[in-house]
SETORLO-945948 format. One record per residue (C-alpha): x, y, z; residue in one letter. Coordinates in steps of 0.25 Angstrom, whole numbers. Each point is the difference from the previous one (the first is absolute). Layout:
<atom c1="X" c2="Y" c3="Z" residuo="A"/>
...
END
This chain:
<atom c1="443" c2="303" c3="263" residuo="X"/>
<atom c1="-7" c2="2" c3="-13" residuo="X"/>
<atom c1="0" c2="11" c3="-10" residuo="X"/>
<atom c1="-15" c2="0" c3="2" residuo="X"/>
<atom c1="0" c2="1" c3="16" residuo="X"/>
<atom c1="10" c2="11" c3="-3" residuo="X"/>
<atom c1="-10" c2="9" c3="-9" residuo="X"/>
<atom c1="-8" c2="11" c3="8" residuo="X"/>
<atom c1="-15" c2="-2" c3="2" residuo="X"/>
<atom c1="-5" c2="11" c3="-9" residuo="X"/>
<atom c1="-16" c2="-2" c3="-1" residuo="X"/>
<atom c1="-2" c2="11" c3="-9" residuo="X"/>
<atom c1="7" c2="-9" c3="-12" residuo="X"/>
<atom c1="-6" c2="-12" c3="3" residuo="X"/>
<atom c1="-3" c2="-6" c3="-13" residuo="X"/>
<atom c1="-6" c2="-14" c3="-7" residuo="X"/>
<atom c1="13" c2="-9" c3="1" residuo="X"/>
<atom c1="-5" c2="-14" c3="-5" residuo="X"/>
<atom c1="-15" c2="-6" c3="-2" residuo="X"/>
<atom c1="-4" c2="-14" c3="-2" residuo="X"/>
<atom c1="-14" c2="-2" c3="-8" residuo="X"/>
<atom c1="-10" c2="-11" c3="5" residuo="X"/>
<atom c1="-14" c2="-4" c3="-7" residuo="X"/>
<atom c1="-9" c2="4" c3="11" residuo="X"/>
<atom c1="-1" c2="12" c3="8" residuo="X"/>
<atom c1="7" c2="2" c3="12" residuo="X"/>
<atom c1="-6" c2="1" c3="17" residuo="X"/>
<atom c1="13" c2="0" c3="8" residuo="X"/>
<atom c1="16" c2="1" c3="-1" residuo="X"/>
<atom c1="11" c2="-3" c3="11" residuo="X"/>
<atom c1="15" c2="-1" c3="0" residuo="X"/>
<atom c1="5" c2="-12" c3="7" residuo="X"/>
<atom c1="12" c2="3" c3="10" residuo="X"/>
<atom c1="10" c2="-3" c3="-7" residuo="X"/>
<atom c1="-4" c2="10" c3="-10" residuo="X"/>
<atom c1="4" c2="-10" c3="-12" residuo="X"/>
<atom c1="-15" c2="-3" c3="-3" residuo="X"/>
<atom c1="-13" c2="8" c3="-1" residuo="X"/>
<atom c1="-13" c2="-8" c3="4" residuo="X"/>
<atom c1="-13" c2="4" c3="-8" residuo="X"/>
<atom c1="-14" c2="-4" c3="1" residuo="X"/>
<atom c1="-9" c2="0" c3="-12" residuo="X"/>
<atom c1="-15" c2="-1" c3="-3" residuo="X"/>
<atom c1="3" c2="-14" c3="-7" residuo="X"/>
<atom c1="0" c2="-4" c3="14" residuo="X"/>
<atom c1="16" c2="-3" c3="1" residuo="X"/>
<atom c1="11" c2="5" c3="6" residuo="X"/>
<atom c1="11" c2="2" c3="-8" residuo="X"/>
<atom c1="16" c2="1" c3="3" residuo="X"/>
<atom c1="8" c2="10" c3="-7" residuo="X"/>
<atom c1="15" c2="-3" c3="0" residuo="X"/>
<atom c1="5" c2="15" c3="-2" residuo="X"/>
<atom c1="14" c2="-5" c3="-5" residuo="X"/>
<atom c1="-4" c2="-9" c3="-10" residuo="X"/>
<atom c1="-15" c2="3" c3="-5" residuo="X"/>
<atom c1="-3" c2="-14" c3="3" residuo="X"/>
<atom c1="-17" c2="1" c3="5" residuo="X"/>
<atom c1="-3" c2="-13" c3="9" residuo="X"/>
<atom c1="-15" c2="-4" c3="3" residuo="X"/>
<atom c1="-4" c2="-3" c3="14" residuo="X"/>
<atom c1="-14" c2="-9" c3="-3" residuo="X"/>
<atom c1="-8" c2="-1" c3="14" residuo="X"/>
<atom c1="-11" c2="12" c3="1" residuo="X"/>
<atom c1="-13" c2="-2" c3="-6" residuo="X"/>
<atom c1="-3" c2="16" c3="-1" residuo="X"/>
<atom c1="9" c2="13" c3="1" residuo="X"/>
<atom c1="10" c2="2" c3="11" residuo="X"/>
<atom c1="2" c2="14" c3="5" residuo="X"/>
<atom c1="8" c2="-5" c3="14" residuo="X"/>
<atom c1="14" c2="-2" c3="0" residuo="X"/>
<atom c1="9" c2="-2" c3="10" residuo="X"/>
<atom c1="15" c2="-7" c3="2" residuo="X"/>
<atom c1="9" c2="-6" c3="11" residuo="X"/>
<atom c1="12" c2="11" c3="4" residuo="X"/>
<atom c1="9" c2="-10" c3="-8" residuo="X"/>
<atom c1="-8" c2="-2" c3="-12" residuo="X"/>
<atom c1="-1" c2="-15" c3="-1" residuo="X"/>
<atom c1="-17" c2="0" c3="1" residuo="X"/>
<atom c1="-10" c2="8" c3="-4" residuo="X"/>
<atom c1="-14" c2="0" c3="5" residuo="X"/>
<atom c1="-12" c2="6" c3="-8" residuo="X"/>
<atom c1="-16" c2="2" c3="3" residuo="X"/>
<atom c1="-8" c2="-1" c3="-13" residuo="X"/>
<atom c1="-14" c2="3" c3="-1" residuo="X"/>
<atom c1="-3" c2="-11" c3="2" residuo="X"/>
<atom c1="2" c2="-1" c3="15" residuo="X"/>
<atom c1="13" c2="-9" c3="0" residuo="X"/>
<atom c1="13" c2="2" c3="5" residuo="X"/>
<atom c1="12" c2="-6" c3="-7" residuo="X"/>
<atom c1="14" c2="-2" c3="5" residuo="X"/>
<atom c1="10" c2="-2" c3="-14" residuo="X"/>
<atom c1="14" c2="-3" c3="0" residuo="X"/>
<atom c1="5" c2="14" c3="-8" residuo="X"/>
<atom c1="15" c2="-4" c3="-3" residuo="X"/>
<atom c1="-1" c2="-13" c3="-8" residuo="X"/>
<atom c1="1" c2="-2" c3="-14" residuo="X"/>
<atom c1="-15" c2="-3" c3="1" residuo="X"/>
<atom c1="-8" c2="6" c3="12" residuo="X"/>
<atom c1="-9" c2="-11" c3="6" residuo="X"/>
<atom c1="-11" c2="0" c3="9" residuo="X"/>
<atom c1="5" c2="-1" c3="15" residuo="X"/>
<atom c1="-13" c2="-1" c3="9" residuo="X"/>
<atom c1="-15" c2="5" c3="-6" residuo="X"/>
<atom c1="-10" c2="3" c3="9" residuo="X"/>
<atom c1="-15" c2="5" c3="1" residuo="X"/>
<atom c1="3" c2="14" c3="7" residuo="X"/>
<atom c1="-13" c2="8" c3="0" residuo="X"/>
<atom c1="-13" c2="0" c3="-8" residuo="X"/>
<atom c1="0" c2="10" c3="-11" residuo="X"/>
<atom c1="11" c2="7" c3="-5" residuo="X"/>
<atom c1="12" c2="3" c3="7" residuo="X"/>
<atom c1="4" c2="13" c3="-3" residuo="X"/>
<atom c1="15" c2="2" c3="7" residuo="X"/>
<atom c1="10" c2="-9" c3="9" residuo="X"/>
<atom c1="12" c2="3" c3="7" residuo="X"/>
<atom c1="10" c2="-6" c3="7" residuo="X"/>
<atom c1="7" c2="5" c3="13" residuo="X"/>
<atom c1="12" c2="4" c3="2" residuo="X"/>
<atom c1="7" c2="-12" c3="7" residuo="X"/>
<atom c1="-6" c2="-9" c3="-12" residuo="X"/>
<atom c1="-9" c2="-7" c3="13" residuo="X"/>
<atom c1="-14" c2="5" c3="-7" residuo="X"/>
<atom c1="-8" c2="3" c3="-11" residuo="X"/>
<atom c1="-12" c2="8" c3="0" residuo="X"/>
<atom c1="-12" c2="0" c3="-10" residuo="X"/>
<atom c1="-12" c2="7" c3="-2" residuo="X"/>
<atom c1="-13" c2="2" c3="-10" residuo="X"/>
<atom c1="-13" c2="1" c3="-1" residuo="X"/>
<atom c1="-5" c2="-9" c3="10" residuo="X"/>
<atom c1="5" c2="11" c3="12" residuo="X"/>
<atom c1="9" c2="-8" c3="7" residuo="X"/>
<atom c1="14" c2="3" c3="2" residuo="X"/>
<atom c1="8" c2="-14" c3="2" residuo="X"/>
<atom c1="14" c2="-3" c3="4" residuo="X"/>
<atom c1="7" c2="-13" c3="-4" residuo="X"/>
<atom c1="12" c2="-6" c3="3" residuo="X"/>
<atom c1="9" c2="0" c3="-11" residuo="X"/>
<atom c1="6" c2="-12" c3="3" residuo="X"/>
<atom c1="-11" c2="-10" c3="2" residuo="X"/>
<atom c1="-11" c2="7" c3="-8" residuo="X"/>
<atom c1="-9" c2="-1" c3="13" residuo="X"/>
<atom c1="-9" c2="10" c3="5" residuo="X"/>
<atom c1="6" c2="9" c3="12" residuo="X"/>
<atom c1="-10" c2="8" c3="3" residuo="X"/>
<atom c1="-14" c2="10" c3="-7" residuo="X"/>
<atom c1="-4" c2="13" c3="2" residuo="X"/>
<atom c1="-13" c2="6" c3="0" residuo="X"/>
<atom c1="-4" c2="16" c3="-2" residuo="X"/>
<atom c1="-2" c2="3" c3="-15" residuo="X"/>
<atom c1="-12" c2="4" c3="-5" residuo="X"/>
<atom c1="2" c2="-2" c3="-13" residuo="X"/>
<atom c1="10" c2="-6" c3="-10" residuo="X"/>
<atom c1="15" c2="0" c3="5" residuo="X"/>
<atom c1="8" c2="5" c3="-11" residuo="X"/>
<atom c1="14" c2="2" c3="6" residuo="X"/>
<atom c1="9" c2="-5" c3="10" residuo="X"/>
<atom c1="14" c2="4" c3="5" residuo="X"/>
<atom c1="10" c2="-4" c3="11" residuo="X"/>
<atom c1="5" c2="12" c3="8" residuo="X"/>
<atom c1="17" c2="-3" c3="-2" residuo="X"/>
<atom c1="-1" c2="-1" c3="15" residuo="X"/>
<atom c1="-5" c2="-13" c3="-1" residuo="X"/>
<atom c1="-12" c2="1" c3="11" residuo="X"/>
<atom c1="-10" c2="8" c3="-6" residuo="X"/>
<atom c1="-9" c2="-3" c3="-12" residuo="X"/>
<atom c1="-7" c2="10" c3="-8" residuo="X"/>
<atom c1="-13" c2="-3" c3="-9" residuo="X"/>
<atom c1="-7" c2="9" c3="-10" residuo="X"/>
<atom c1="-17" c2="-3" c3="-6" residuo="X"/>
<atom c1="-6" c2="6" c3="-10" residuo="X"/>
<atom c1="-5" c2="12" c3="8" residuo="X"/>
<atom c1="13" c2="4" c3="4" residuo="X"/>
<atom c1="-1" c2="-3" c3="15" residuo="X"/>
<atom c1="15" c2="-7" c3="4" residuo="X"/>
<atom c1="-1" c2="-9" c3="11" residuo="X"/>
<atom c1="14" c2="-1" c3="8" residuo="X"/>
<atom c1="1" c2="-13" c3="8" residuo="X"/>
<atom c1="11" c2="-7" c3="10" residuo="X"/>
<atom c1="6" c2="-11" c3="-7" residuo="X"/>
<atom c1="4" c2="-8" c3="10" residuo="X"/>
<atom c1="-17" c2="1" c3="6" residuo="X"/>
<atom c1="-6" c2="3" c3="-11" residuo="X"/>
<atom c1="-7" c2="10" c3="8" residuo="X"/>
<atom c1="-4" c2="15" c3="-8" residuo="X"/>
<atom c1="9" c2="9" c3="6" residuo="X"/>
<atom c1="-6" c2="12" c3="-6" residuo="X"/>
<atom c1="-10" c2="3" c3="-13" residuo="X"/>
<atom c1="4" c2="13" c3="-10" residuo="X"/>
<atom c1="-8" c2="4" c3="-12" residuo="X"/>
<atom c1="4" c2="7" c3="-13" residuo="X"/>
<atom c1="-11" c2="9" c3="-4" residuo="X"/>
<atom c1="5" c2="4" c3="-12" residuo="X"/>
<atom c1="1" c2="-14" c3="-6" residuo="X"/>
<atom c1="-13" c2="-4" c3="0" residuo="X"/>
<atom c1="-15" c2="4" c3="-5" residuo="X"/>
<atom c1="-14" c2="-4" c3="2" residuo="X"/>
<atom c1="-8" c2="5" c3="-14" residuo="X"/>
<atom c1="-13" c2="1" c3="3" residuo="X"/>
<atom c1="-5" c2="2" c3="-16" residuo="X"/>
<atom c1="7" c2="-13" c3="-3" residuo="X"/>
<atom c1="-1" c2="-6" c3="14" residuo="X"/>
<atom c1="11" c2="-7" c3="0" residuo="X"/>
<atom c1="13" c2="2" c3="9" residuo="X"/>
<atom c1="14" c2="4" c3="-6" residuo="X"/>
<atom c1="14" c2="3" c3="5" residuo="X"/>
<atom c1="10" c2="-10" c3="10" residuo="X"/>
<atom c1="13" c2="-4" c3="1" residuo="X"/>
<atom c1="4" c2="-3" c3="-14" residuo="X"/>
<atom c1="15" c2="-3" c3="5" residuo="X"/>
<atom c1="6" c2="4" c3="15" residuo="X"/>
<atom c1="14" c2="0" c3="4" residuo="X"/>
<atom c1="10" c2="6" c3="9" residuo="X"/>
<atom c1="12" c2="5" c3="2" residuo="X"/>
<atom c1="13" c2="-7" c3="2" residuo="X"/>
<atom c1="-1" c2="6" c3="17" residuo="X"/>
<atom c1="-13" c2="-1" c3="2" residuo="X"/>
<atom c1="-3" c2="13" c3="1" residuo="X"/>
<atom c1="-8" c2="2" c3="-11" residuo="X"/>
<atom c1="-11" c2="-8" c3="-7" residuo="X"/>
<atom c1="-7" c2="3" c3="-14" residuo="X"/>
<atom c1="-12" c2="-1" c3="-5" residuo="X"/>
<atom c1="-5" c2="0" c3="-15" residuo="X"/>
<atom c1="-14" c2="1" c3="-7" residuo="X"/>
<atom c1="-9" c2="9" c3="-5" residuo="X"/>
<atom c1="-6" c2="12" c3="5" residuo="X"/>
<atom c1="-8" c2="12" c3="-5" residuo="X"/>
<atom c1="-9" c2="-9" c3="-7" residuo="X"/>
<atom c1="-14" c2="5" c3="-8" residuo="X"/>
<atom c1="-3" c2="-13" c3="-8" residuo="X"/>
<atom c1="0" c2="-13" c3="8" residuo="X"/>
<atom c1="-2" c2="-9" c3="-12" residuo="X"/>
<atom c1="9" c2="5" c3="-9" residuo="X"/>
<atom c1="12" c2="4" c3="11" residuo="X"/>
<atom c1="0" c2="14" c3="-3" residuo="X"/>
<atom c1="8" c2="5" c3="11" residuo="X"/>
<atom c1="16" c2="6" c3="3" residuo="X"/>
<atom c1="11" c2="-12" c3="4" residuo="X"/>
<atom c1="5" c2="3" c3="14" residuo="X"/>
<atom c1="10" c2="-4" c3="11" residuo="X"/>
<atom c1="-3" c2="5" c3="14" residuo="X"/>
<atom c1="13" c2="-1" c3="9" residuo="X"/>
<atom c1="-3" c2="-3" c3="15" residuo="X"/>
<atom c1="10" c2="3" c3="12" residuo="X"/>
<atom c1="0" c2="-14" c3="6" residuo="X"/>
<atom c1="1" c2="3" c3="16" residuo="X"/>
<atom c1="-11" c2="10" c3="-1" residuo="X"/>
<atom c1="-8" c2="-6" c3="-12" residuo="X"/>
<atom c1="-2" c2="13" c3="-5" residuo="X"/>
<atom c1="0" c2="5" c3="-14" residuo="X"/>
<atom c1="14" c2="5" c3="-4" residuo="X"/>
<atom c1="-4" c2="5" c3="-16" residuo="X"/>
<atom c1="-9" c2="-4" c3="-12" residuo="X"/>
<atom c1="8" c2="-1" c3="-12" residuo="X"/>
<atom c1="-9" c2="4" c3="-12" residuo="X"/>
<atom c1="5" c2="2" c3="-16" residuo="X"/>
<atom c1="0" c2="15" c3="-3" residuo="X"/>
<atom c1="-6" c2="0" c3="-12" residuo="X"/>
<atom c1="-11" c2="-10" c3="6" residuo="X"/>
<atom c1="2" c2="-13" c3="-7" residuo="X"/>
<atom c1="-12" c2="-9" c3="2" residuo="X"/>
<atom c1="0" c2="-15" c3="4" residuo="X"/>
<atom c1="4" c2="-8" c3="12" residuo="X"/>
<atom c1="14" c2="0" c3="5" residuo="X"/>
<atom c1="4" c2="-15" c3="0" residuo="X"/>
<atom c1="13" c2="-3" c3="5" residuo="X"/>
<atom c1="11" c2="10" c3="11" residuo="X"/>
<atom c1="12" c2="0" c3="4" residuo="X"/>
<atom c1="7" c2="8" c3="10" residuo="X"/>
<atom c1="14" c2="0" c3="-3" residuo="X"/>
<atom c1="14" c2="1" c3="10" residuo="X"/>
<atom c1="3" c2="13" c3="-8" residuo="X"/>
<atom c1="-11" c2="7" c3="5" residuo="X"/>
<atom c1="-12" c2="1" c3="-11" residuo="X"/>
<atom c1="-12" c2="-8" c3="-3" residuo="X"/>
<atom c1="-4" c2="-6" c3="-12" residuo="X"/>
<atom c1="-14" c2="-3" c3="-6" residuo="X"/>
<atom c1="-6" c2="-7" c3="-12" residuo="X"/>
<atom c1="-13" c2="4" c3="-8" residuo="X"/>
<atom c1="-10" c2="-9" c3="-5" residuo="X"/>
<atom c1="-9" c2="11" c3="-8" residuo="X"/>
<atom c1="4" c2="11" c3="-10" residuo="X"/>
<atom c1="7" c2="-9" c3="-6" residuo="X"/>
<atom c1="11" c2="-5" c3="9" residuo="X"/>
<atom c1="10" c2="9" c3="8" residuo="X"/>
<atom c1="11" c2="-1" c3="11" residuo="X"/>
<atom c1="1" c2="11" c3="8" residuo="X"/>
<atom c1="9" c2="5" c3="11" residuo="X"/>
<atom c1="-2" c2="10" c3="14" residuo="X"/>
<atom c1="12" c2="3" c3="9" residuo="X"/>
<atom c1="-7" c2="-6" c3="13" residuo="X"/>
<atom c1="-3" c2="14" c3="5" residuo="X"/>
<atom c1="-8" c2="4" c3="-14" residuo="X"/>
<atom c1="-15" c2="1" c3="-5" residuo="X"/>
<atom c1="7" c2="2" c3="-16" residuo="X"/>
<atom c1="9" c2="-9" c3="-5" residuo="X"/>
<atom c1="14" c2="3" c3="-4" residuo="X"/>
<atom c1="-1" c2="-8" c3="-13" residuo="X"/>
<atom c1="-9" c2="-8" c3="-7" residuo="X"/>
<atom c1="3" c2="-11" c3="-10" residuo="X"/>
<atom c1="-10" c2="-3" c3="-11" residuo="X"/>
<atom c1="-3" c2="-16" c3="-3" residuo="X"/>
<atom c1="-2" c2="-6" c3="-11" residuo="X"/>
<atom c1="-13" c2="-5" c3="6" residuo="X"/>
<atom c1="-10" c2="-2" c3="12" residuo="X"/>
<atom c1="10" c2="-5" c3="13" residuo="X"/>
<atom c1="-6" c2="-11" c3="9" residuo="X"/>
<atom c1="12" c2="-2" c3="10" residuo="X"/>
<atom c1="14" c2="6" c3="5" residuo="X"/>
<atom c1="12" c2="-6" c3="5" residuo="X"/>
<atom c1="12" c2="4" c3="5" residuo="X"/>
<atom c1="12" c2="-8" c3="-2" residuo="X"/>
<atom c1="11" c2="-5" c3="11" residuo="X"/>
<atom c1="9" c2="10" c3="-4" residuo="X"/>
<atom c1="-9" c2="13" c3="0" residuo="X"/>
<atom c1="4" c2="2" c3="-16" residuo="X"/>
<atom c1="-13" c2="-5" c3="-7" residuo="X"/>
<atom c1="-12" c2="0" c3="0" residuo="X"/>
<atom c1="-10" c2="-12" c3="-6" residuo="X"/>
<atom c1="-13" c2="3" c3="-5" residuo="X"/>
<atom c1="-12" c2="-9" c3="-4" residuo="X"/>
<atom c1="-8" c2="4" c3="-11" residuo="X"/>
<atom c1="-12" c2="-3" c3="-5" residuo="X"/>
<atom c1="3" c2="-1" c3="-15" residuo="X"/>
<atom c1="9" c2="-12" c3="3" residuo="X"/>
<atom c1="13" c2="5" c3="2" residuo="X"/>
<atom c1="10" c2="0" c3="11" residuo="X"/>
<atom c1="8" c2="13" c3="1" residuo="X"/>
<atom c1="13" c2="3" c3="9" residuo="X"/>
<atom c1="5" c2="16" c3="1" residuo="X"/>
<atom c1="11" c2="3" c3="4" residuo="X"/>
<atom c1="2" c2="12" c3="10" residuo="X"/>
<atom c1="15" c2="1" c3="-3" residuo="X"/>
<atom c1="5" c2="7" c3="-13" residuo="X"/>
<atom c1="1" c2="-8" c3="-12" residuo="X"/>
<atom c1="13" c2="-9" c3="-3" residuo="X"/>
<atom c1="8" c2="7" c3="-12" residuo="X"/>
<atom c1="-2" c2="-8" c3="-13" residuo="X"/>
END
């Protein structure tokens, strides 16, 4: 075992360990399983490949618009991304050069999230064309659509269980379907993340990143709530926490001093605490004990945050930003000089 793995998971000296500066701003950011690379999606309409050891950055060509949907195969060999525009791509993640596996033509309009299932047998995308489709990951062939959103899909998550699958719109309704149907087992809504203004009319809000917890037992929910000014985002970032057999709400996490912005990434971490990122006062990660409306600290960032993720290991934290650079924290104390 490592010295790292050996180092106590302190969140309250989390800090900037390492940052890697691109040329365009950034949408989306995963850790591939191994942990050894982190996988970055930019407005230049590529997705980039940071080895963490050696600094070396690889391009990944195939996209003709922004990817915000990255998911992997349990054992880290492909990665598959939803752009914008509405293709799926499967990648070979390990090489020297990741190439294009299979392409395909997935949904009209963006694709907003994918997912892949826990036994690596399906991937699931949606977007803006209001269907939730499941794939086979290892033919790339359609296994089955489901229909029930009124408007545009912008999450998706696998319960760890396997048999359920959870979808979050713009107006914050969550629809909970049987994976193995496809039929809708139940459908929950999350008030507090979404808004219709009337001055503006214009709706605001969704499911700007979803996730649960290692047991199921718990999902997460992230946006914006509290919100006065539809056209210029003027709202709180929020994360509600719903009890998964009841679907009821657990707590909303809010920012005590009532930061304004959306939440854009979660986390629910093994130890017992969530983690959030802002987009708006100008960028901030924040963490609640899983029974708190406060945070227990708060880490400000070097600039507005546009997607969290946690690594293999539970120790960092990767954050995409919107001024061009990837930055890792560290959730462990810092190694002596």
């Amino acid at each position: 075992m490592n010295r790292e793995r050996k180092m106590k998971i302190e969140p309250a000296k989390t800090h900037i360990a390492k940052e890697l500066k691109h040329t365009s701003p950034l949408v989306s950011c995963r850790f591939d399983p191994s942990g050894k690379y982190i996988f970055f999606g930019a407005e230049d309409s590529r997705v980039w490949r940071w080895d963490l050891a050696t600094n070396a950055k690889v391009e990944l060509a195939g996209h003709d618009s922004w990817v915000r949907g990255m998911a992997f195969h349990s054992e880290g060999h492909t990665l598959v991304t939803g752009g914008y525009d509405g293709q799926l791509i499967w990648w070979s993640a390990q090489g020297d050069k990741p190439t294009v596996q299979r392409k395909i033509d997935a949904h009209e309009g963006w694709i907003r999230a994918v997912a892949v299932s826990p036994d690596n047998q399906l991937i699931a995308s949606v977007g803006n064309d209001l269907v939730v489709r499941l794939w086979s990951f290892d033919e790339g062939t359609l296994v089955r659509e489901m229909k029930g959103h009124e408007s545009h899909i912008y999450n998706v998550a696998f319960h760890p269980g396997g048999k359920r699958l959870l979808s979050g719109d713009l107006k914050a309704n969550l629809l909970d379907w049987d994976v193995a149907t496809g039929k809708q087992q139940r459908s929950l809504v999350v008030k507090s993340l979404y808004k219709y203004d009337k001055g503006f009319m214009a709706d605001i809000g969704g499911m700007r990143a979803m996730t649960f917890n290692r047991d199921g037992s718990l999902v997460a929910c992230a946006g914006i709530t509290n919100v006065t000014n539809a056209f210029a985002g003027v709202g709180n970032p929020c994360i509600e926490l719903l009890d998964w057999e009841t679907g009821k709400p657990r707590i909303q996490h809010l920012s005590k001093n009532k930061l304004r912005g959306v939440a854009w990434g979660v986390v629910l971490h093994d130890e017992k605490f969530t983690v959030g990122v802002s987009g708006g006062s100008g960028g901030y990660m924040l963490f609640w004990k899983l029974d708190a409306k406060e945070e227990f600290h708060q880490l400000k960032l070097p600039n507005t945050a546009r997607d969290l993720a946690l690594s293999p290991n539970g120790h960092q934290l990767v954050i995409a930003h919107h001024d061009g650079v990837v930055r890792l924290a560290q959730m462990t104390e810092k190694k002596p000089a």
